[in-house]
Phi, psi and omega in degrees: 000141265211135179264347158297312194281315167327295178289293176346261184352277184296001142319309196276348197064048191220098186268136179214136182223149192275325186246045141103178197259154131232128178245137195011284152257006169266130164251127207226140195197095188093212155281345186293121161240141193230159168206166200226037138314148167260007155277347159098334188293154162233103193243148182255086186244103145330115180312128163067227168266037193274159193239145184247136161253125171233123179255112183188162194260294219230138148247134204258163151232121201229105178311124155349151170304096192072058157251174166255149181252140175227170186225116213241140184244129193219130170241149210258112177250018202026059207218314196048020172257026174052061167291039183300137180224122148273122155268110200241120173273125195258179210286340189262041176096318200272151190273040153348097181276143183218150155265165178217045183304323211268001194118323186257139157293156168210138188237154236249330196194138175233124134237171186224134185296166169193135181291009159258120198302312198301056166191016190273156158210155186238138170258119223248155188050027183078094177068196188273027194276292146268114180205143172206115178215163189252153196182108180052243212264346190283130175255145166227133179224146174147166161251135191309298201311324198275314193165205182181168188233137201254108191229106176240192209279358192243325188253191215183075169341021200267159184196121202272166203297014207238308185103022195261125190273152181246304198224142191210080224245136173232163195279132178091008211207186183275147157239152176250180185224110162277132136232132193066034205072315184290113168336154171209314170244167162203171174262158185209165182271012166283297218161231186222134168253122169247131203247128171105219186230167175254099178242147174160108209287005133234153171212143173228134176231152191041039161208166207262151184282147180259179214278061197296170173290099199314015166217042168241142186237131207217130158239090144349069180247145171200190178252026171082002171253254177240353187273172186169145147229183250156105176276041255236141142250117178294060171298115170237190165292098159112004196172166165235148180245138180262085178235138161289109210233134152226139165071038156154161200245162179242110170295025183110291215236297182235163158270151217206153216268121149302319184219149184335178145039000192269137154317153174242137150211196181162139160237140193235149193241128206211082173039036195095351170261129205268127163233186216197092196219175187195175177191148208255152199277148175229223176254155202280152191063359176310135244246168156150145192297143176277117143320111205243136198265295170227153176230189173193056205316156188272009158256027167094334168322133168235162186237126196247114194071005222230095187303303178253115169289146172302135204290154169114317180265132156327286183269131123285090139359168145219091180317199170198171133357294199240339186247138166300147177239077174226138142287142203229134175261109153251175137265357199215170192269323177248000170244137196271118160261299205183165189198167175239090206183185166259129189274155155205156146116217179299349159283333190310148133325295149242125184271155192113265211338146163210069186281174179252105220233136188256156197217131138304107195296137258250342207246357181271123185247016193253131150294135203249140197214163199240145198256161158208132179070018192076002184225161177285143183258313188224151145243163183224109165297140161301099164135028190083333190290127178241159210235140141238098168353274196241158156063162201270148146311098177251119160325112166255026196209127170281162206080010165213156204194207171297063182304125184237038178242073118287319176321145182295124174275169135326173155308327210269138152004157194209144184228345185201171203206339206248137171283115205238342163209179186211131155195170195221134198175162192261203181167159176239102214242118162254149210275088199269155141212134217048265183227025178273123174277136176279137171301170164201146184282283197238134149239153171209161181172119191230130228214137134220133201258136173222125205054231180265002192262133173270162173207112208250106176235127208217166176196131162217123189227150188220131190286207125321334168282358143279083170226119136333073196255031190273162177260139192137155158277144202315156180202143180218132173249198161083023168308156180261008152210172165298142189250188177264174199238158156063208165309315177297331147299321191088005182062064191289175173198179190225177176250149176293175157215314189249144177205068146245117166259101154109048164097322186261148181274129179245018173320313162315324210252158193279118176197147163218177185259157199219144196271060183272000178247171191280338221255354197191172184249153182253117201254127185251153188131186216265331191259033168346282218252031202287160175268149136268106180296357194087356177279019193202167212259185175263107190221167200165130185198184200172162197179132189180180166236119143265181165295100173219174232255000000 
């Protein structure tokens, strides 16, 4: 080319040549532009910050034979650290978005085609190390060696680099929680399921936990104000307590009020023994003892105010100050119907006393009555009267009996007051004269005893073959008590009714039978000592009350 042709050309801005152009190592030939550098580089550098426009539907960078081609974007940060982002179509098929901040490349994104689209997938942060890559409807985020998190349109992942699930969530549904492959907790639309045990040393849910103490294992509850119970293990001095708490914690050392004014209570498990204790409210974290309500001792005893129940007995009571050590009988919530107890104030019986009183209540106008057998056995009538229904009064201790002394006495001296027996009964009474006992035909003999007084009726009868010549007076014995003697009796006696001896009657004539020995009645009168010869037959009877000891 003509160095005239040249300036021309360029003058015009226009170069054109038939076998191509060439400038210092460029060639321009065609469509082509080339260079026979030997580094192979070609650069397009724009005066300043000027910009190259490529007006064209595609542009290629088309790598060498097994090279990969990138396209590398480098920005000038007078830094010199070469802060470069490459798009490298690499040789296995896969796309590499890299950086080269740190001095090294890295890549930032893999993604890799696959001829099924659902199996395509792109991968963020680099390799299995770090990774976040998307694959059909699925995002995968994680680091490989550890796990990853698994996300579609329904579920929801976690899984370790194993295919071992840790966490596991679905839409609209319940999640779950693993260890070790084994499910451990899940959601439900009730709450929450748990497969195993709970461990841990306190848990509180809707309320702030209190200053419980470092050997207390605490399962908290509240509503997030001032109420709480407390599900609790206790290390206290002497033991350990398993207790059920409301309104208040044990610091280590005391027990102590959660909020002002509030009641304390707790049933507490005390090395087999159960308590049941409480305590009227104080200021809150205020220090204080428990007030024992029931106890349940570890051979089963229970003490209703009564720290330790008394050994032998099942139950013990304890009164106090201001309460009865009573069982209380209602119909009602607010009325006293009736109680068993030791009474005190207005209910007492006697005051000061601490008889054990079954006490009726003052506003109750109903007899009160004790059931046996499905029926009343005794009543205590409205007005004092006791009634026994069915079945006998029975003396069970001999010498007691019926006490009558609230009663108004007599002039005379009094020596007993107590009705103390009753019995009723037959006897056979034999007929001596002196100390000979008489044969006999019919005997009868009837007795009924009230206290010491007898009431006595006797018959004896003998043919002729009892006759007699013994000397002495008539006599009848085999009494059915002893009787009393002398002055203290009063020489009691009774009267005859049938009187014949050897056929003749002496009934007519003034005779009784008279107590002067304890063991027999004596018969005094004009016919005492009379013989029976035997030509008559004998009768002999008597009816009276005596004395006997």
């Amino acid at each position: 080319m003509s160095r005239a042709r040249d300036i021309a050309n360029l003058q015009s801005s226009k170069i054109t040549a038939d076998a191509g152009i060439d400038i210092d190592n460029i060639t321009l030939e065609d469509n082509t532009i080339s260079t026979t550098n030997s580094n192979g580089n070609l650069t397009v550098a724009p005066n300043g910050t000027g910009d190259i426009y490529l007006s064209t539907d595609k542009t290629i960078v088309l790598a060498g034979e097994g090279e990969s081609a990138t396209l590398m974007l480098v920005p000038d940060e007078s830094d010199d650290a070469g802060d470069d982002w490459s798009f490298i179509a690499n040789t296995d098929n896969t796309l590499t978005i890299t950086n080269d901040i740190s001095g090294s490349n890295v890549a930032h994104v893999t993604i890799t085609p696959h001829a099924t689209v659902t199996s395509s997938l792109a991968t963020f942060a680099g390799g299995v190390d770090a990774a976040t890559f998307f694959r059909a409807n699925n995002f995968y985020t994680g680091v490989g060696s550890q796990g990853f998190v698994n996300v579609d349109t329904n579920n929801c992942q976690i899984v370790s680099q194993s295919g071992e699930p840790h966490m596991y969530f679905t839409n609209d549904g319940s999640a779950y929680m693993y260890h070790d492959g084994a499910e451990r907790i899940k959601t439900v639309a009730g709450g929450l399921e748990f497969t195993g045990t709970i461990t841990g040393t306190n848990i509180t849910l809707g309320t702030t936990l209190e200053g419980w103490g470092a050997n207390s294992h605490v399962i908290q509850l509240g509503d997030g104000t001032v109420d709480n119970g407390a599900l609790a293990w206790n290390t206290i001095s002497g033991g350990d307590h398993f207790d059920l708490m409301y309104q208040c914690y044990f610091d280590g050392t005391n027990f102590k009020y959660a909020a002002g004014s509030a009641n304390a209570s707790r049933v507490s498990q005390y090395t087999g023994e159960i308590r049941f204790d409480r305590k009227a409210g104080g200021s809150e974290n205020a220090t204080f003892t428990w007030d024992s309500s029931m106890r349940i001792d570890t051979s089963g005893r229970i003490g209703i105010g009564a720290t330790a129940p008394t050994a032998n007995y099942k139950m013990t009571i304890k009164e106090t100050a201001s309460e009865n050590a009573a069982i209380v009988f209602t119909d009602t919530d607010d009325m006293v119907g009736g109680f068993c107890g030791m009474a005190r104030g207005t209910d007492q019986i006697v005051s000061g006393a601490t008889n054990v009183d079954f006490v009726v209540g003052s506003s109750y106008t109903t007899d009160t009555h004790i059931i046996s057998n499905d029926a009343i056995g005794l009543s205590v009538l409205n007005g004092g009267n006791v009634k026994v229904a069915t079945g006998n009064l029975i003396i069970g201790t001999s010498g007691k009996g019926i006490d009558f002394s609230a009663t108004s006495d007599g002039n005379g001296t009094d020596t007993s007051e107590l009705l103390d027996d009753y019995e009723e009964g037959t006897f056979t009474p034999i007929v001596y004269k002196n100390n000979t006992a008489m044969t006999s035909v019919t005997v009868y003999g009837n007795y009924t005893k009230v206290g010491d007084f007898m009431y006595i009726s006797f018959y004896w009868y003998g043919n002729s073959n009892s006759a007699t010549t013994v000397g002495g007076q008539w006599n009848v014995r085999n009494l059915p008590y002893d009787l009393r003697l002398g002055g203290y009796s009063a020489y009691q006696s009774i009267a005859p009714g049938y009187l014949y001896i050897g056929g003749t009657d002496y009934s007519g004539n003034t005779a009784r039978w008279q107590a002067n020995h304890s063991d027999r009645l004596t018969l005094y009168g004009s016919m005492a000592s009379t013989e029976h010869d035997g030509s008559g037959n004998i009768e002999m009877s008597g009816t009276g009350v005596l004395r006997v000891s």
